[in-house]
C-alpha positions in Angstrom: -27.6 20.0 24.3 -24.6 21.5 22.7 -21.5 19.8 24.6 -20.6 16.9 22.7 -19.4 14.9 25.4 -20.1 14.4 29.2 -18.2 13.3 32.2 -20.8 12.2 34.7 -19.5 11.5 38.1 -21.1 9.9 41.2 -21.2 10.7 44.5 -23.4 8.0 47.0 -24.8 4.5 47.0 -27.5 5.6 45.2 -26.1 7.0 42.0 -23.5 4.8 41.3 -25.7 2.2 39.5 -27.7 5.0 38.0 -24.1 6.2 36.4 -23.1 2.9 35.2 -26.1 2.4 33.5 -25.9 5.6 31.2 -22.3 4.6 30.6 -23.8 1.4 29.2 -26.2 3.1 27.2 -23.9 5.9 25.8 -20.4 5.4 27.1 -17.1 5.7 25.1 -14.4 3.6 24.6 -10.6 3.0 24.9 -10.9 3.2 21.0 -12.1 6.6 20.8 -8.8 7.6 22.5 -7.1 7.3 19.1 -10.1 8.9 16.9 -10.9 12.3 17.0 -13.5 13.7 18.6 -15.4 14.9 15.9 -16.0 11.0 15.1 -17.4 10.4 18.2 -21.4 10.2 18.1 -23.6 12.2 19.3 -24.1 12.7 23.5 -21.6 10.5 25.0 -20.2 10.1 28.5 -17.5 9.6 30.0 -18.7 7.9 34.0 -17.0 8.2 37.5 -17.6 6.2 40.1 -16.8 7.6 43.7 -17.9 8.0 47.0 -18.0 11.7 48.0 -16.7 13.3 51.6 -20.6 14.6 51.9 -21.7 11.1 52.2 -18.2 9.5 53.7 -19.7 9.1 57.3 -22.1 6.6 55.3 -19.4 4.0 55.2 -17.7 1.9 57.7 -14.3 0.8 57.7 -14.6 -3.2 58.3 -10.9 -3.9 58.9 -12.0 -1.8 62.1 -11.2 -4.1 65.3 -14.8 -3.7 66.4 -16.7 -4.5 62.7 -14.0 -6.7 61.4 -15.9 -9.5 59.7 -19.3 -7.5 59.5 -21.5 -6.8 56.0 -23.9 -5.1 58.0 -24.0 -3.2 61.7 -26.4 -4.1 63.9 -28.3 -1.3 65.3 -25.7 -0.5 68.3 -23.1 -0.7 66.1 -24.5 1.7 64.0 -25.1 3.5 66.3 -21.4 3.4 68.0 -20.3 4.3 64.1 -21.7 7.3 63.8 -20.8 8.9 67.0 -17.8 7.8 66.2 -17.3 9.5 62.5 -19.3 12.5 63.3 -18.6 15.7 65.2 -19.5 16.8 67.4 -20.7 13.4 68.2 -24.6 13.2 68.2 -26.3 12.0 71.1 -30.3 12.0 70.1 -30.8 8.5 69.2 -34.0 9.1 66.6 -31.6 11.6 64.9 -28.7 8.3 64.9 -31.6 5.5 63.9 -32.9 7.7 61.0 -29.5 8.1 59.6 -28.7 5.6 56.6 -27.6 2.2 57.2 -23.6 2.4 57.0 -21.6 0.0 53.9 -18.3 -1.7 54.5 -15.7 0.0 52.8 -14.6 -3.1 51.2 -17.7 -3.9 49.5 -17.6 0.1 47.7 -14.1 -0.7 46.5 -14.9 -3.9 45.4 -17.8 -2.7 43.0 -15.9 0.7 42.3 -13.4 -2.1 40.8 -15.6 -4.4 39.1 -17.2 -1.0 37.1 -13.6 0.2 36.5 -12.6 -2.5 34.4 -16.1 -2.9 32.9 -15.4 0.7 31.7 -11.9 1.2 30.6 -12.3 4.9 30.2 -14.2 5.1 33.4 -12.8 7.9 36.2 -12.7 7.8 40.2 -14.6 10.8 41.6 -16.0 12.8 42.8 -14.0 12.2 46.0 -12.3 14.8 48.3 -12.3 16.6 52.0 -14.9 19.2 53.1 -14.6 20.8 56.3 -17.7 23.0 55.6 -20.1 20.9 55.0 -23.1 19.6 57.5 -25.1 16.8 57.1 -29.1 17.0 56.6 -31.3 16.6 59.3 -33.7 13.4 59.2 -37.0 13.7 57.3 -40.1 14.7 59.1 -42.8 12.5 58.8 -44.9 12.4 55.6 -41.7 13.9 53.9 -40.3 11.7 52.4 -43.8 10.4 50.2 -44.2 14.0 49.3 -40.4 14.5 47.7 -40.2 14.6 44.1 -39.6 11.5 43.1 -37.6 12.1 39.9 -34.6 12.9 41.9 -32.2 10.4 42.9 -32.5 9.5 46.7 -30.1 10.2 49.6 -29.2 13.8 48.8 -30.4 16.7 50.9 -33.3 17.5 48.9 -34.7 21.0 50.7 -33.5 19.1 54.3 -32.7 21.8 57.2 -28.7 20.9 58.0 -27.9 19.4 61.0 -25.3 20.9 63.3 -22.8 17.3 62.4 -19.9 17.5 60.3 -17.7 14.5 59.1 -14.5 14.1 61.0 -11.9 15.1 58.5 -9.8 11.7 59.4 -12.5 9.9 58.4 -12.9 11.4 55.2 -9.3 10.7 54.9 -9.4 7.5 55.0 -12.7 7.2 52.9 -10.3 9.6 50.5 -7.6 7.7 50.5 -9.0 4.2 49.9 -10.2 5.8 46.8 -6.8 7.5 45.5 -5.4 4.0 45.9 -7.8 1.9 43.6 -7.3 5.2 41.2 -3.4 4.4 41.1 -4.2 0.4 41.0 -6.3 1.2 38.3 -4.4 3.8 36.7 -7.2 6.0 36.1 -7.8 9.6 36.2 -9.0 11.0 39.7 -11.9 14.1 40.6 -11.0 15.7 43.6 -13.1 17.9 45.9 -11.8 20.1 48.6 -13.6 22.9 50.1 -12.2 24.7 53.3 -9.5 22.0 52.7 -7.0 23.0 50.9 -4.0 22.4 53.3 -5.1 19.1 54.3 -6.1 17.8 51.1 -2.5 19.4 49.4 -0.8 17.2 52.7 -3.6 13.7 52.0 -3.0 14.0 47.9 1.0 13.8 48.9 0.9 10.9 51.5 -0.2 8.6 48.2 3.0 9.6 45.8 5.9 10.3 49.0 8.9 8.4 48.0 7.8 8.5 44.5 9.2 11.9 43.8 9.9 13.5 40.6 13.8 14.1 40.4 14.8 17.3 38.9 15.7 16.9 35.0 19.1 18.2 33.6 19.0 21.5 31.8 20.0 19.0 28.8 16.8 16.7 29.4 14.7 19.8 29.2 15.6 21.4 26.5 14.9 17.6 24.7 11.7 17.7 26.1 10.7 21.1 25.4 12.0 21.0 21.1 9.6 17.7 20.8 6.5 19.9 21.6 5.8 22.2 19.0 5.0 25.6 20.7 2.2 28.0 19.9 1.6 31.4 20.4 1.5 32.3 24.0 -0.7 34.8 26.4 2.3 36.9 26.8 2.9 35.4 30.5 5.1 32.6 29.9 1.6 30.4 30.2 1.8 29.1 26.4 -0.5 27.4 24.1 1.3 23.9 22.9 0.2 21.4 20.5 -0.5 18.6 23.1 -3.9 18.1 21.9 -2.8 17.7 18.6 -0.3 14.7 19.8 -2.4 11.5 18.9 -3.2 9.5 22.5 -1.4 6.0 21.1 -2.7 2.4 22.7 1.3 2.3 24.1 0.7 5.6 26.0 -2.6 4.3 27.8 -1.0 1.2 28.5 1.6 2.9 30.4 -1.1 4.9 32.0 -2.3 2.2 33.9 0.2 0.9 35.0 0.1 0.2 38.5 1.1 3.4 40.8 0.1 4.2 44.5 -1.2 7.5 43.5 -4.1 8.3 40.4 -2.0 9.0 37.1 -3.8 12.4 36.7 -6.1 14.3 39.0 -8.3 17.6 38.7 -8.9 19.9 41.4 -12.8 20.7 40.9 -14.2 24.1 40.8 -10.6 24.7 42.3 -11.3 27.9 45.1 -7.8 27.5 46.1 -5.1 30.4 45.8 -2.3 31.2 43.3 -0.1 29.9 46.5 -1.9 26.6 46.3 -1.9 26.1 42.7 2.1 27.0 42.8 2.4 23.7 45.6 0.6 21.8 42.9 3.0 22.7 40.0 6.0 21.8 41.7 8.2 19.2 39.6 8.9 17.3 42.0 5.1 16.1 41.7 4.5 12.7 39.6 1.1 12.9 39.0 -0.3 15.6 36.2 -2.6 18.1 38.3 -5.4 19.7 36.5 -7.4 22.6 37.7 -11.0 22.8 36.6 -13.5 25.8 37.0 -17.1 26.4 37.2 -19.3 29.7 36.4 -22.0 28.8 39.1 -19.1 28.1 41.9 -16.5 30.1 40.9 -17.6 33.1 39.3 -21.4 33.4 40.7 -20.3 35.2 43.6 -18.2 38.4 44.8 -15.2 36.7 45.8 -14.8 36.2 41.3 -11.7 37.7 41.4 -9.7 35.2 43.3 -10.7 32.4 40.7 -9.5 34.9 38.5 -6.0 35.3 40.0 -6.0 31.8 40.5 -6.6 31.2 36.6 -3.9 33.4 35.8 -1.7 31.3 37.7 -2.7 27.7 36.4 -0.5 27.2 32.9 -3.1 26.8 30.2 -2.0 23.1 29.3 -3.6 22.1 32.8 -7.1 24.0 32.9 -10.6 22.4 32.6 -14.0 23.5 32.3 -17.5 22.2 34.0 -20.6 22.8 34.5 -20.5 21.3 38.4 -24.4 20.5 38.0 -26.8 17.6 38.1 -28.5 18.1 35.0 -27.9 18.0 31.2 -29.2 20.5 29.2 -29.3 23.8 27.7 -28.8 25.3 31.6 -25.7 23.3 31.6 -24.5 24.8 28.0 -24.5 28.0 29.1 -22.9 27.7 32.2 -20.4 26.1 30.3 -20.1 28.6 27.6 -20.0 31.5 30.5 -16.9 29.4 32.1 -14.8 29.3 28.5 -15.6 32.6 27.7 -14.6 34.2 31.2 -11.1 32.2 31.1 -9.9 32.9 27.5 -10.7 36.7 28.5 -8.6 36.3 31.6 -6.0 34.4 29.7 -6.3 36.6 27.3 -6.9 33.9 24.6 -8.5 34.1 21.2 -11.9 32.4 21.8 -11.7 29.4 19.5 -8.0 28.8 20.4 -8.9 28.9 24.0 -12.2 26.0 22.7 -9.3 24.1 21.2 -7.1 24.2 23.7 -9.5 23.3 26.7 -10.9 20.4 24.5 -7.1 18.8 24.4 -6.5 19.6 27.9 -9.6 17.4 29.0 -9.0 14.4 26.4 -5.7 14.2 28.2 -6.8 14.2 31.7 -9.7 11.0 30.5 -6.7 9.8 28.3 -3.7 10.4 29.5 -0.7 10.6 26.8 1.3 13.7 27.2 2.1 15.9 30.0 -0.5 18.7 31.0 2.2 20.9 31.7 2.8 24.0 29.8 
């Protein structure tokens, strides 16, 4: 493996353990914030610990009138759950007693907490809204002691879907819990939104209205801008600056996390929005730093390409990421990742190895934190 550094995110009940224990095997620390990267040793990770919308009808909320008090449903309960989170609501009850047992929201957030200040670098994700996706259908008998084993359990694993979908509201609230303990926290925030975009633009708002950015004096600006050095630019106003070179201090993190109601920094994931929605994200009035990552196997496997493409043109190049958006480490993951860089510095019309550099910094600053994304 090539990439020098991970960020591993979870995504069910299942997986979250799983991450935490690589972290404790390989993980980085707050320290490494102030060293460079080069000192870092070999394969590390950075871990996220999230619940995502795929699995979000998996958790119940028990400040809910009718589970207030619960840690576990009974079987009508259950039952009454996920008719109630699901649409259209399923009536078949082998389909409703094969589905998992649901968790209280409180007890996720809870352990979500205790890992987040076990792991001071640590992330929440991958979260997010999906209006697309539908659930799988239950196993067939015998299925589930032929499946291959060395995956971990509850995804879909070759399933036929189902017909259900999550109720968006519910994902909400799953979603929003989570963008909460990322502000408590003051940690970094993985956001997924597919078919979305509107409502997740309108949820991602809800956690920073009345916290507004308000508009800087042309006097404040022009301080700003002269203490950033400035670097050649892409000849579209979208410049290389020095950011990554500006040292991530132990003052700057502590700032970081300090309390807010909304995540300090957040990336848009294998972002398949439009250069309309990334504009909504760069308005100034917005507090938190939005990054935009992008993926060769979601974003440019396809013949809808050139959208990403228009949208990458749009993002400013301080606020761009890269990923591989797959399960597995390896040399498969390299060269997704490679494809990715290469396919934005030619859209941005970057020199490869400035484009490396410049990628690099952005993602230390959205684990970090430190200096504004925006270019």
């Amino acid at each position: 493996m090539r990439a020098k550094v991970l960020t591993i995110m979870s995504t069910r009940a299942q997986d979250q353990d799983l991450v935490a224990q690589a972290a404790d095997r390989m993980g980085i620390g707050a320290d490494d914030a102030r060293r460079d990267m080069n000192e870092w040793r070999e394969n590390c990770i950075v871990p996220a610990f999230g619940w995502h919308p795929w699995f979000s009808h998996q958790m119940y909320d028990d400040d809910d009138p009718r589970y207030k008090g619960t840690t576990e449903l009974s079987g009508e309960q259950k039952i009454e759950h996920y008719k109630s989170v699901l649409t259209p609501s399923p009536t078949e009850q082998s389909f409703l007693f094969a589905l998992p047992q649901p968790q209280p929201f409180s007890r996720f957030l809870s352990q979500t907490r205790q890992y987040l200040y076990k792991y001071p670098v640590a992330l929440v994700g991958e979260v997010g809204l999906d209006k697309q996706y539908r659930i799988p259908e239950a196993w067939l008998p015998g299925q589930q002691d032929e499946r291959n084993h060395a995956l971990t359990p509850g995804g879909r694993e070759g399933r036929r879907l189902s017909s259900f979908r999550v109720q968006i509201d519910h994902q909400k609230k799953v979603l929003l819990a989570q963008l909460k303990l990322a502000g408590e926290m003051g940690r970094a925030c993985s956001v997924h939104g597919v078919q979305a975009h509107g409502i997740l633009f309108e949820t991602l708002s809800q956690t920073w209205k009345g916290h507004e950015k308000k508009p800087s004096s042309k006097r404040e600006r022009k301080k700003a801008g002269s203490s950033i050095q400035q670097q050649p630019t892409d000849g579209r106003g979208d410049g290389f600056s020095a950011e990554e070179k500006v040292p991530v201090t132990k003052q700057a993190i502590e700032v970081e996390r300090r309390p807010l109601p909304y995540p300090p920094r957040i990336c848009l994931h294998s972002f398949s929005g439009s250069p309309d929605t990334v504009k909504q994200y760069l308005h100034p009035s917005i507090p938190p730093d939005i990054f935009f990552s992008f993926s060769s196997v979601i974003n440019f496997s396809h013949p809808g390409a050139g959208k990403a493409e228009e949208a990458i043109r749009a993002v400013p190049g301080g606020q761009i990421l890269v990923e591989s958006d797959l399960h597995q480490a390896g040399d498969r993951m390299d060269g997704y990742l490679e494809e990715t860089i290469r396919k934005i510095c030619e859209v941005k019309k970057w020199d490869l190895e400035d484009g490396v550099r410049m990628l690099g910094g952005n993602w230390k600053r959205f684990v970090f934190g430190g200096v504004n994304g925006r270019a």
